[in-house]
Backbone as ProteinMPNN parsed JSONL, in Angstrom:
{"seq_chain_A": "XXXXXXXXXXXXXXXXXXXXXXXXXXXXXXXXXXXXXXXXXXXXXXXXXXXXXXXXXXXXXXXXXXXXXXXXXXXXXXXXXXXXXXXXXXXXXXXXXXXXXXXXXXXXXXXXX", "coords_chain_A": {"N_chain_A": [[-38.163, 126.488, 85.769], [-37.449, 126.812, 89.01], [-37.243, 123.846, 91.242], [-37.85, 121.569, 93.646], [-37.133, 118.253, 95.164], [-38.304, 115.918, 96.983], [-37.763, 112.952, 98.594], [-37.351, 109.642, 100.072], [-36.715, 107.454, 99.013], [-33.706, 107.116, 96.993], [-33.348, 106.355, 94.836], [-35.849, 106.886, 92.956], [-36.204, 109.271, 93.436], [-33.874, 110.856, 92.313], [-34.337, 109.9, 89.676], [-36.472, 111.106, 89.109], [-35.909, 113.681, 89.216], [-33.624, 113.78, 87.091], [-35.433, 113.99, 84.937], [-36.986, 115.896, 85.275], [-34.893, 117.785, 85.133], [-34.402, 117.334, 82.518], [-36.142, 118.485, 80.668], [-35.559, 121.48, 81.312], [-35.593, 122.111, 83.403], [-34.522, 124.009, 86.837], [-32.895, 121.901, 89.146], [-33.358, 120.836, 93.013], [-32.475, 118.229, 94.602], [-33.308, 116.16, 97.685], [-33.257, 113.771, 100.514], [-34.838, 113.615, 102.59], [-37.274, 114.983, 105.082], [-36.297, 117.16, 106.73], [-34.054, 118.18, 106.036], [-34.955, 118.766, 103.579], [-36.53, 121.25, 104.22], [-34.597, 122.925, 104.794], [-33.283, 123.424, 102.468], [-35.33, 124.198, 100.783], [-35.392, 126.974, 102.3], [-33.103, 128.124, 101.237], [-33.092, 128.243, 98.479], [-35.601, 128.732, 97.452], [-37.788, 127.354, 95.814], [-40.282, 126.98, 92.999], [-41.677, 124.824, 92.875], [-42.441, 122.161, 94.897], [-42.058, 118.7, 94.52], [-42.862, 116.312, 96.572], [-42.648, 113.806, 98.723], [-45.026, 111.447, 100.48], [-44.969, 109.266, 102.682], [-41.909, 109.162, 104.168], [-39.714, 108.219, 106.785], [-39.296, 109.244, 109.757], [-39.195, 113.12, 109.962], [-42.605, 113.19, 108.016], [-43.962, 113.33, 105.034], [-46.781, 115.449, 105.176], [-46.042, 116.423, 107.529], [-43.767, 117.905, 106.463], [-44.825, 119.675, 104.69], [-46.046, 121.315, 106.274], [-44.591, 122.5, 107.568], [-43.186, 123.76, 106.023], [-44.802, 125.369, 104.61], [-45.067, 127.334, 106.518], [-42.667, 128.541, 106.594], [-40.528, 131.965, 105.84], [-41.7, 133.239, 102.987], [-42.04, 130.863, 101.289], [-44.674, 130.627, 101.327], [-46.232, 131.137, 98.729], [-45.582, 128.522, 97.673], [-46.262, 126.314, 94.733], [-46.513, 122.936, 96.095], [-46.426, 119.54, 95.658], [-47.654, 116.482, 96.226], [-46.091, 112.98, 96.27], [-46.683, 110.272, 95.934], [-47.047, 106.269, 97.29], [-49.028, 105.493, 97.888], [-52.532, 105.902, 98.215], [-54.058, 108.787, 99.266], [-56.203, 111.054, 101.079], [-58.286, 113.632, 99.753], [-58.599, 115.456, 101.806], [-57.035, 115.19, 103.466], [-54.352, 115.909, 102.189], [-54.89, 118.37, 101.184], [-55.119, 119.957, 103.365], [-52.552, 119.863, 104.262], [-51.188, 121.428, 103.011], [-50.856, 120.679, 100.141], [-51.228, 120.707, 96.532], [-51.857, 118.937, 94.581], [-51.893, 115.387, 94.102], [-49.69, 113.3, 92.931], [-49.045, 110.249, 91.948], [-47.06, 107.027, 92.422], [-44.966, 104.965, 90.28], [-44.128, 108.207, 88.543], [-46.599, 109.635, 86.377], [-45.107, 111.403, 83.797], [-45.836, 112.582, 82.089], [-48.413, 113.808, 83.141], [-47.515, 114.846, 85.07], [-45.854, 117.072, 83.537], [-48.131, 119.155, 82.961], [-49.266, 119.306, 84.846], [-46.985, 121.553, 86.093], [-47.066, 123.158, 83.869]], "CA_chain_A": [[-38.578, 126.654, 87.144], [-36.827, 125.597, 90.384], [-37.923, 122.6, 91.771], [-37.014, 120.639, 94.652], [-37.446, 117.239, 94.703], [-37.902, 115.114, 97.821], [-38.124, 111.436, 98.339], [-36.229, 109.408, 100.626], [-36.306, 106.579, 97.951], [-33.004, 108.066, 96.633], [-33.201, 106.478, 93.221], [-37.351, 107.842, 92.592], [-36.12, 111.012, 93.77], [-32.933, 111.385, 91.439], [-34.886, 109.598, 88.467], [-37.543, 112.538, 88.925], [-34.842, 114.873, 88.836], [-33.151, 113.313, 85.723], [-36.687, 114.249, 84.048], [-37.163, 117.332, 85.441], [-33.681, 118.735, 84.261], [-34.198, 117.042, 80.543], [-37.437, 119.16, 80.601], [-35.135, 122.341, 81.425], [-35.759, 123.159, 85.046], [-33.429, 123.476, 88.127], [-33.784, 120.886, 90.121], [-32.66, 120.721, 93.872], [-32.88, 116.94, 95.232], [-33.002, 115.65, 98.616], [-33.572, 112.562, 100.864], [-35.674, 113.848, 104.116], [-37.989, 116.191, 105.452], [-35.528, 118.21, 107.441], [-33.224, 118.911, 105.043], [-35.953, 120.136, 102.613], [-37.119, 122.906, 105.118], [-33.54, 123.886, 104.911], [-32.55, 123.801, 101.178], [-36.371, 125.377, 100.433], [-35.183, 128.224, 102.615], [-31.904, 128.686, 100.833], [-33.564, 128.344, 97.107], [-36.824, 129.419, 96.909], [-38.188, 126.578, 94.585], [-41.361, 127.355, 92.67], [-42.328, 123.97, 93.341], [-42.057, 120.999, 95.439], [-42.453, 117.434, 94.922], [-42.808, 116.101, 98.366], [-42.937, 112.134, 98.78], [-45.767, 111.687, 101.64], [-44.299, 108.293, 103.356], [-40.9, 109.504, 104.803], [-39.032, 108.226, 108.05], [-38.809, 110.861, 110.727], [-40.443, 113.926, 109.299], [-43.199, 112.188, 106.909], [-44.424, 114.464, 104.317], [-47.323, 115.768, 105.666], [-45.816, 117.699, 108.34], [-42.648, 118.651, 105.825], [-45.29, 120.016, 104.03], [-47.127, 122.294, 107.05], [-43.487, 123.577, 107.999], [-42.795, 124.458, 104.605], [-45.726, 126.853, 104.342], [-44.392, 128.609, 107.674], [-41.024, 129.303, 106.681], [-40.672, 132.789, 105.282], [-41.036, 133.314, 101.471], [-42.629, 129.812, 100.595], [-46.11, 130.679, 101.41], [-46.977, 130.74, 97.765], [-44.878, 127.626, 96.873], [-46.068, 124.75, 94.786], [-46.38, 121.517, 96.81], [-47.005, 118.288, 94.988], [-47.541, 115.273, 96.8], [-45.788, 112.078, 95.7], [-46.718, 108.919, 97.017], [-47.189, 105.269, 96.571], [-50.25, 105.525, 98.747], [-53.577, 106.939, 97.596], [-54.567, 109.871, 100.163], [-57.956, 111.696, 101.032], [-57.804, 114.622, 99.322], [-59.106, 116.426, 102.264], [-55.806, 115.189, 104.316], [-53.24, 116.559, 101.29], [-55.56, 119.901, 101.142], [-54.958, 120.305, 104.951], [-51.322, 119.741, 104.913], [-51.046, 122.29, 102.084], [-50.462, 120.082, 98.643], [-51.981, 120.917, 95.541], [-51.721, 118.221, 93.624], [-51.811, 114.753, 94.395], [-49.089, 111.958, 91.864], [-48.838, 108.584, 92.714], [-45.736, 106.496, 92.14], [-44.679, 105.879, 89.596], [-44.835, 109.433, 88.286], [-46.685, 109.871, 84.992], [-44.499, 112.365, 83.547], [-47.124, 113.128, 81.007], [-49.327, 114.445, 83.725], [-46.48, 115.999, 85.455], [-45.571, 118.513, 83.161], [-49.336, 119.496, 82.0], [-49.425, 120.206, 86.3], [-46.203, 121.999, 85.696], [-47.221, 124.215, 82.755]], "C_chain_A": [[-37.548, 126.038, 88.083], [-37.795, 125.109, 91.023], [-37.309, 121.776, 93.035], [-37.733, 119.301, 94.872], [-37.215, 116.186, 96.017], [-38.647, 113.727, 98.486], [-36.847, 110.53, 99.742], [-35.685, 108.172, 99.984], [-35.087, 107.196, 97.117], [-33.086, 107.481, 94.776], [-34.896, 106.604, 92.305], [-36.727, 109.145, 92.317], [-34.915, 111.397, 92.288], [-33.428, 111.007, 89.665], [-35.762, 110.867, 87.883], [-37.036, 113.53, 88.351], [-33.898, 114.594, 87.879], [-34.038, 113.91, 84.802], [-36.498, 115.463, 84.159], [-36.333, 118.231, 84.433], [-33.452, 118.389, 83.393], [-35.449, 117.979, 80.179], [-36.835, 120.354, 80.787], [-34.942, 123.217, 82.649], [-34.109, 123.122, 85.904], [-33.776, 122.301, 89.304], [-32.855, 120.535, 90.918], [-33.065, 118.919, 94.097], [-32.386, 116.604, 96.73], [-34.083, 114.607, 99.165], [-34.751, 112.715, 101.792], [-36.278, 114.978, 104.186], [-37.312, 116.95, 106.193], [-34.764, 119.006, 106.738], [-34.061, 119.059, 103.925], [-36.196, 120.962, 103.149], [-35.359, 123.518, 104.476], [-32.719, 124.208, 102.836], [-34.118, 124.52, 100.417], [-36.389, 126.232, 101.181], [-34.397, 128.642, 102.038], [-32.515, 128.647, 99.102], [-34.633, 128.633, 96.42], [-37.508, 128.649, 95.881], [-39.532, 127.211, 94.485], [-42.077, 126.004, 93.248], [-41.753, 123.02, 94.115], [-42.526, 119.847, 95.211], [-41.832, 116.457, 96.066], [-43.284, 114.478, 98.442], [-43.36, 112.428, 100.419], [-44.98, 110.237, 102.711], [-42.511, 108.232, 103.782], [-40.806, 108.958, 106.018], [-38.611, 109.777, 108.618], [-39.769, 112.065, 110.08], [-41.272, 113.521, 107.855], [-43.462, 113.782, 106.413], [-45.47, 115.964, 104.663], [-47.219, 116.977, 106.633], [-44.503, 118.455, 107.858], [-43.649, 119.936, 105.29], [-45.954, 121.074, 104.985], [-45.907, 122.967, 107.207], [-43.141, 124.363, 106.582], [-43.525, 125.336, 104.192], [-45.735, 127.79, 105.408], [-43.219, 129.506, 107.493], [-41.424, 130.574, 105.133], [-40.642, 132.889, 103.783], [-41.373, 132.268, 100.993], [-44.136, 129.384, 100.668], [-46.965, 130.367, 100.084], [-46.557, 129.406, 96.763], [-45.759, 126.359, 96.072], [-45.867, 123.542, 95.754], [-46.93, 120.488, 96.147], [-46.499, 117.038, 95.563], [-47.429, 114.381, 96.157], [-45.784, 111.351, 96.597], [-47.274, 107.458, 96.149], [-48.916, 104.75, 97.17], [-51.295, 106.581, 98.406], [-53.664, 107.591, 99.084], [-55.718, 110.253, 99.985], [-57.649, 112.998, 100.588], [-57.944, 115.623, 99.975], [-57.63, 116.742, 103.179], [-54.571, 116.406, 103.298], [-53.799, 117.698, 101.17], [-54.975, 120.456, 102.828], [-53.805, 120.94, 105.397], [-51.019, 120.994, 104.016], [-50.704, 121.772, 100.351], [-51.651, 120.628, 97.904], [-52.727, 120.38, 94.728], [-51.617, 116.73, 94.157], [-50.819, 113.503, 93.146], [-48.533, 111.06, 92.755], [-47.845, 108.256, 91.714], [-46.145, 105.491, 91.289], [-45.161, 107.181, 88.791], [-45.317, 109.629, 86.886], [-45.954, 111.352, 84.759], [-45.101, 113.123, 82.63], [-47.532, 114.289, 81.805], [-48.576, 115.388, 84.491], [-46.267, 116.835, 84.962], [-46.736, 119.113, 82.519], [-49.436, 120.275, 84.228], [-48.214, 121.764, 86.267], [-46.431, 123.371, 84.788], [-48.437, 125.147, 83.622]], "O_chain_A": [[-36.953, 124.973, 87.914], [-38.875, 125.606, 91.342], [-36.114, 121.484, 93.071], [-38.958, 119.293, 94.749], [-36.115, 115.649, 96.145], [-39.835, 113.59, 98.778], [-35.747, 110.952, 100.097], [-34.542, 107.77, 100.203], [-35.561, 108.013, 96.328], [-32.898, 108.175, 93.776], [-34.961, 106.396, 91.093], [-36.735, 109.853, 91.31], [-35.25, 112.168, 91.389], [-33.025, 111.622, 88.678], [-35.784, 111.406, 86.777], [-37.408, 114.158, 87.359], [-33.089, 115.522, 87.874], [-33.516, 114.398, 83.8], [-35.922, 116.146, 83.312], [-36.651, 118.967, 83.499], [-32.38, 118.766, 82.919], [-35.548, 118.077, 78.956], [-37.708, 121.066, 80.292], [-34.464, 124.327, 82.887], [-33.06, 122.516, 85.689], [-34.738, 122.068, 90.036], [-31.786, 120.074, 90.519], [-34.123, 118.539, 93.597], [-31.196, 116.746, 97.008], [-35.225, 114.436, 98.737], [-35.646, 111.875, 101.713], [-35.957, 115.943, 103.492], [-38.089, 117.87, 106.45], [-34.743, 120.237, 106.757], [-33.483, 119.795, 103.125], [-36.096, 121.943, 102.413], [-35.222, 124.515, 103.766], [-31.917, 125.007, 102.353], [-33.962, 125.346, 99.517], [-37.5, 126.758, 101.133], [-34.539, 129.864, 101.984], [-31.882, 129.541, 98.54], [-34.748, 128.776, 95.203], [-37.878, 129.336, 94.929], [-40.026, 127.841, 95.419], [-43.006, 126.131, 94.047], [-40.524, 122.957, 94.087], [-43.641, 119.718, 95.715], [-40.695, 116.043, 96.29], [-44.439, 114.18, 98.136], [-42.764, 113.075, 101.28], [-44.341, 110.709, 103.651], [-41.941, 107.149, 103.646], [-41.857, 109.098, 106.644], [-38.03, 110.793, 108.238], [-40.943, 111.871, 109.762], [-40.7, 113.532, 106.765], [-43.305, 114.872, 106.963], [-45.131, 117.136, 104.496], [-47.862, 118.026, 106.672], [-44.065, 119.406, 108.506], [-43.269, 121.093, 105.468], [-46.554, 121.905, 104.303], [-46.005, 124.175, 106.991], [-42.881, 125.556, 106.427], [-43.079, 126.169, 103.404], [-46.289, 128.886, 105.323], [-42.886, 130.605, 107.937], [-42.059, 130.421, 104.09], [-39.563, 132.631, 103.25], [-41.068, 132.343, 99.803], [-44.687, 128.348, 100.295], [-47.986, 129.679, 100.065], [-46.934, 129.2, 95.609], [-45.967, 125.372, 96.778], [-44.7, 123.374, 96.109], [-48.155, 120.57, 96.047], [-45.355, 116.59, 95.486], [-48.271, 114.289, 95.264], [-45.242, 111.427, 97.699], [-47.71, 107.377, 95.0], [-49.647, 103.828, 96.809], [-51.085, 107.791, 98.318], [-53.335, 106.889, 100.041], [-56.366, 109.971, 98.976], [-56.656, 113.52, 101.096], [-57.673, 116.715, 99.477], [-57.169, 117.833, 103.513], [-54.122, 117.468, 103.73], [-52.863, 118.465, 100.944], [-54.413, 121.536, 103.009], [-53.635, 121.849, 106.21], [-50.346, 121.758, 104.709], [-50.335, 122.584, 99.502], [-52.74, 120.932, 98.389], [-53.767, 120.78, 94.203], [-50.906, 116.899, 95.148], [-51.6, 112.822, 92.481], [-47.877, 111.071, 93.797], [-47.662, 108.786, 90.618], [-47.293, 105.048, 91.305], [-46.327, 107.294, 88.414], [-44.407, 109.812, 86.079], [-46.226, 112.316, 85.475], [-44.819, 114.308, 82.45], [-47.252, 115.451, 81.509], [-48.901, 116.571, 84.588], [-46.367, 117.839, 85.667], [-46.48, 119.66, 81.446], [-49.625, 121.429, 84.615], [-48.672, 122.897, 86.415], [-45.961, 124.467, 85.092], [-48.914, 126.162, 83.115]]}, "name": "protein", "num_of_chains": 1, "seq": "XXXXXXXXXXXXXXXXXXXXXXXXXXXXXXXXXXXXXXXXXXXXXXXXXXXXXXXXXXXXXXXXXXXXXXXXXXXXXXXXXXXXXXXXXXXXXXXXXXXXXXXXXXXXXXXXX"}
């Protein structure tokens, strides 16, 4: 699968994506919510893991633009955070899935499959 992977913790985010791509996927990585809108327009990931506590665009609203922009309507969104959420908030914003930090990778690829 492609995956994109965003965190602004840069060594979560690239650890994730160490996993990911020993597991066989593609995996885009970036730091911020701006520049995910723009590299999930140019790659089309199946999924996203989206870290909700971001500077500047927090997850939340990465996550509402990201189901506007053309062609990612049916994307995967999986919220990563170190902060439990209401599941009514992460339903709202458009996530699927809710993993808390650190990521069981177990449970990750059983969401995954």
């Amino acid at each position: 699968m492609r995956i994109l992977v965003v965190d602004d913790n840069r060594d979560a985010a690239d650890a994730l994506a160490a996993f990911l791509r020993l597991e066989g996927h593609y995996v885009e990585v970036t730091y911020g919510g701006v520049s995910a809108l723009t590299l999930a327009a140019a790659h089309q990931p199946h999924v996203i893991l989206l870290d909700i506590a971001m500077p500047g665009l927090d997850g939340l609203q990465t996550a509402r633009q990201l189901r506007a922009l053309d062609g990612l309507g049916q994307v995967r969104i999986i919220a990563v955070s170190g902060f439990a959420y209401e599941t009514g908030k992460d339903a709202a914003a458009g996530f699927e899935s809710h993993l808390m930090k650190p990521v069981d990778t177990v449970r990750l690829s059983a969401i995954l499959k």
